[in-house]
N, C-alpha and C positions, 0 to 999 in steps of 0.2 A: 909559181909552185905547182908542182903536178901533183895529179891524185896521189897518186904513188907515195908522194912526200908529206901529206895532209895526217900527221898522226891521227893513232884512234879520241886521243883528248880533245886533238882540235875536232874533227868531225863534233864529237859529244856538245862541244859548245856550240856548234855552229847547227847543231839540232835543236838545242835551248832556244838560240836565238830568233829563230827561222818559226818555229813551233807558235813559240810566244805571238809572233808578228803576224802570222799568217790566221792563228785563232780566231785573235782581236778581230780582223780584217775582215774572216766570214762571219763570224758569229753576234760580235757586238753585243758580248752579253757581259752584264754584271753578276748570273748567280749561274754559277757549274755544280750540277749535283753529280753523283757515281752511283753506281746500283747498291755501295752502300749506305749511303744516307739519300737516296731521292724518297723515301718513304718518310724520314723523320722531316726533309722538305715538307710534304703535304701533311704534316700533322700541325705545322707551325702556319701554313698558310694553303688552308682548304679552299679559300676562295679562288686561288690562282688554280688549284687541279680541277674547281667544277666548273668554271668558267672559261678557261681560257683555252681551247681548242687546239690553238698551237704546243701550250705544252703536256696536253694528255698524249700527244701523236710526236711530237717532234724530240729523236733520241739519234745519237751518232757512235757505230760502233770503232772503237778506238781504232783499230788495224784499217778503216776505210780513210781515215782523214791522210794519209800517205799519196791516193790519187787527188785530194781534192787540195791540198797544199804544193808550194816547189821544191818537191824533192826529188824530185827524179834524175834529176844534173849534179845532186849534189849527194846525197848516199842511196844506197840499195835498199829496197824494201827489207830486205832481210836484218839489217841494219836498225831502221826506223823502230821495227819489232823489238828490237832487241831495247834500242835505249827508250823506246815508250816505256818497256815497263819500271821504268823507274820513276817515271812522272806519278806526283801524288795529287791526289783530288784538292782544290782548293780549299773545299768547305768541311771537308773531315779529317783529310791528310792520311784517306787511305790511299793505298796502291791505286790508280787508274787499270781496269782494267775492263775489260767488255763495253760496257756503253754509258755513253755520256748522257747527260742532258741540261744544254746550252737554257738560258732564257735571261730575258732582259726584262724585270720588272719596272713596268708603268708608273713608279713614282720611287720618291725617295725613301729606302730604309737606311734608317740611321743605327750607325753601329751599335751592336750587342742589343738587338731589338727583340732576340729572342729567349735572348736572357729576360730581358724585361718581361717577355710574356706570360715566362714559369714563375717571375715576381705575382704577378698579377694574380695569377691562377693561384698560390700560395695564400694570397689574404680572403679570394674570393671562396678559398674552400674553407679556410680556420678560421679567419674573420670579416664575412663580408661588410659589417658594418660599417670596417673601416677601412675601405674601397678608396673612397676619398685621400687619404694619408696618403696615398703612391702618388710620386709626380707625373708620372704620363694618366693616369686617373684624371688629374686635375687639368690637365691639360687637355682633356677630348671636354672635360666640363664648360671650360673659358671658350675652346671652338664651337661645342653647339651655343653659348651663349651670342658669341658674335655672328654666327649664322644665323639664328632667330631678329637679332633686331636690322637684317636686310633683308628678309622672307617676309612675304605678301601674305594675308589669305588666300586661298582661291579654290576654288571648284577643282574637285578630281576629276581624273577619267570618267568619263560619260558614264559607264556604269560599273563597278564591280560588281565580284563574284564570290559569293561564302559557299559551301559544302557541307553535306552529312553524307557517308556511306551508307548505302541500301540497306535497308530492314526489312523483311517483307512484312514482318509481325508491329513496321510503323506505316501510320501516314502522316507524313509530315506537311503541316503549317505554317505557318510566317512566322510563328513567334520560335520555332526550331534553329531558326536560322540568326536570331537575336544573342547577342549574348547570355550564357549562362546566367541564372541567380547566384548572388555573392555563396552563399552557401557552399557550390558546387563549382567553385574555380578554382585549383591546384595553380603552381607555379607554372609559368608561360617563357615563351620566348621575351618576351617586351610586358608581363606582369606579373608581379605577386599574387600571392594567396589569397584568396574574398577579393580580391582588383577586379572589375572584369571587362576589359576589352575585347573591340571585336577584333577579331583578322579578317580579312579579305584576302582576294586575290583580282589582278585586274581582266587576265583571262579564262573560262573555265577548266582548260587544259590545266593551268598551273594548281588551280582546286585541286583537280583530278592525283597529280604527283603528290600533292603535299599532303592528301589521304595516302599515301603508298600506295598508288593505281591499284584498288580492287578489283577483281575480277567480274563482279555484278555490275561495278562503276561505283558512280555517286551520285546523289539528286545533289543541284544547284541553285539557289536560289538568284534572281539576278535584283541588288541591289542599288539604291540611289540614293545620290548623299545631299539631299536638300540645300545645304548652306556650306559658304566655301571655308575654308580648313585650314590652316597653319600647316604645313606638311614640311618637317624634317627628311627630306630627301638623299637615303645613305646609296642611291644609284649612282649620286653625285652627277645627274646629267643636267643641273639646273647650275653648280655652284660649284667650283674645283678647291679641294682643300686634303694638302698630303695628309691632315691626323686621322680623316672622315676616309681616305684610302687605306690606309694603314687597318684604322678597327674593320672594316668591311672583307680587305681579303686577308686578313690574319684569323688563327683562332678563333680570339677573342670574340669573334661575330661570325662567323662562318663557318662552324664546327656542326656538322649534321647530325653528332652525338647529342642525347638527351639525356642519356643516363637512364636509372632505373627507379621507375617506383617515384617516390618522392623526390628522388638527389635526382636533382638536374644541374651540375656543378656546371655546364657549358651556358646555362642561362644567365649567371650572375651578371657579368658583365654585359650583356644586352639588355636586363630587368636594368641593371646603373644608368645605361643609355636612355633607357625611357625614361627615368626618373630626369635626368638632365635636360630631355626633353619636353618634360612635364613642368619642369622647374622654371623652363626659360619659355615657357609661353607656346609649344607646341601642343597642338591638338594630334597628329596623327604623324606614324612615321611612315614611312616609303622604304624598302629592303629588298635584295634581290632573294628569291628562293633558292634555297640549298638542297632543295631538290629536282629542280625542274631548271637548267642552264638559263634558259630563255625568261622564262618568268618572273613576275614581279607582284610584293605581296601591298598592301597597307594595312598596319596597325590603328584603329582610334581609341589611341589613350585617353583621352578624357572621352570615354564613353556616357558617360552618366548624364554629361552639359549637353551632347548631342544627338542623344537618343531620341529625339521626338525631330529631327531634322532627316532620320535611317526610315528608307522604305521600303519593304521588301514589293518589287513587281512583279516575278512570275517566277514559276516555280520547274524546272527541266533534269531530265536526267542526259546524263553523260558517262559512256561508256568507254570501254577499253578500247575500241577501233576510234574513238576518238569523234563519235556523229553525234548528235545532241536529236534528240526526239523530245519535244515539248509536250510538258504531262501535266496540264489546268488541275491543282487541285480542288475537290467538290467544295463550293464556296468559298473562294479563295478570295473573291472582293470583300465578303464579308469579316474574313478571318484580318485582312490587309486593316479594313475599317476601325476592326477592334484593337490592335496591335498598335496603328498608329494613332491612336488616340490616348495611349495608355501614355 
């Protein structure tokens, strides 16, 4: 059959078909966003836009995938133009138009997972008490439980790092760097109200981000964690498990919103996680920072058991260009002495 004889219908199928094949072929992706919904993408899974370097950068505009598929033997770009735009986005069933973005998530989401997560976000705003009721709730509960009874103690990273932003009107101490008094602890990422754990961070850089880099900097304290730790590890570079994937880069965990004031509606379900973690015999969790790509925080929720095991050893500031100048505060062994004895 010559061109000539190829109706415009058959061409139209023989674009479907050829499109489909040729996608698949480059791309190997299970999630297609369009510039209509790749926003509502990163609102369901903030982990994959601050993490994953491929997909802040990696976008295909519709009218270029005509050189980079075989169509040139088979219709005219003018053509291709014309029946693209009928193609509708997979994940919203808009129009395809302007630019794509292909990606292949790193594990398994199981269908209508984002439904599940506006379930989630519904009990954790009206009734977070009963969190537990949803079945994927219970189900990240039974996975930290069975991760805890094959997790070891052990010693963390050689040293972490805690933060206070500069004051010039402070000089700060060792016991600055300790957890707050129950009195003065608001709702956290990984605790309640009067709860008080510490946060760390493992590099001072990542301190630095998680104050929203000030421009003065931040003094750092650099601590040590005496006795080894039960570490719930949600980097998952210890233990692979799709539910510890799923809460890490979805919402659910990954949301760098805090809210306002008191309503911190994005913590509920990381304050659950601690608690599950607390539940099933974890001392401290391990998390990627949501504001700093690179970095990695640890939480010790049972602060209160291992407080006398926390040392603060020396005391630095760190600035915006990112140098560290080490600043001895006056009597800082003595201050050290009394702290850790308390």
């Amino acid at each position: 059959m010559s061109e000539d004889e190829i109706t415009l219908q058959e061409k139209l199928q023989l674009f479907h078909l050829v499109f489909s094949e040729e996608f698949d072929s480059i791309f190997s992706a299970d999630i297609i966003c369009c510039e209509n919904c790749v926003n509502e993408f990163i609102k369901y899974w903030p982990g994959v836009y601050i993490n994953d370097i491929d997909f802040q950068r990696y976008s295909v505009r519709i009218s270029s995938l005509y050189s980079m598929m075989r169509f040139s033997d088979l219709i005219s770009e003018e053509e291709f133009n014309k029946f693209s735009s009928e193609l509708v986005c997979p994940r919203c069933n808009h129009e395809l138009n302007g630019f794509i973005y292909p990606y292949n998530m790193p594990f398994d989401v199981p269908h209508g997972f984002e439904q599940l997560i506006e379930e989630i976000a519904k009990i954790a705003y009206e009734t977070p008490f009963l969190l537990l009721s949803h079945v994927f709730a219970l189900e990240v509960y039974q996975e930290i439980s069975k991760i805890s009874l094959i997790t070891e103690p052990k010693f963390s990273s050689d040293t972490v790092y805690r933060a206070r932003i500069i004051n010039d009107e402070t000089v700060y101490t060792a016991m600055d760097f300790l957890a707050p008094p129950k009195e003065k602890v608001g709702e956290g990422r990984y605790n309640h109200a009067g709860k008080q754990v510490l946060y760390l961070s493992e590099e001072p850089e990542t301190c630095f981000h998680e104050l929203r880099s000030p421009k003065k900097g931040v003094m750092i304290a650099k601590i040590k964690i005496k006795e080894p730790i039960k570490i719930l590890d949600l980097t998952m570079q210890s233990i692979e498990s799709n539910i510890i994937n799923l809460i890490r880069w979805s919402s659910l965990m990954s949301s760098p919103s805090e809210g306002e004031g008191w309503h911190k509606p994005h913590y509920v379900f990381t304050r659950f996680v601690a608690d599950c973690a607390k539940a099933t015999g974890f001392h401290a969790i391990r998390y990627p920072s949501v504001r700093f790509e690179e970095g990695m925080n640890l939480a010790i929720i049972n602060y209160e058991e291992y407080i006398r095991n926390i040392e603060v050893d020396e005391i630095f500031i760190f600035n915006e260009s990112n140098t560290k100048s080490e600043v001895l505060i006056q009597k800082l062994r003595e201050t050290l002495n009394s702290a850790n004895s308390q």
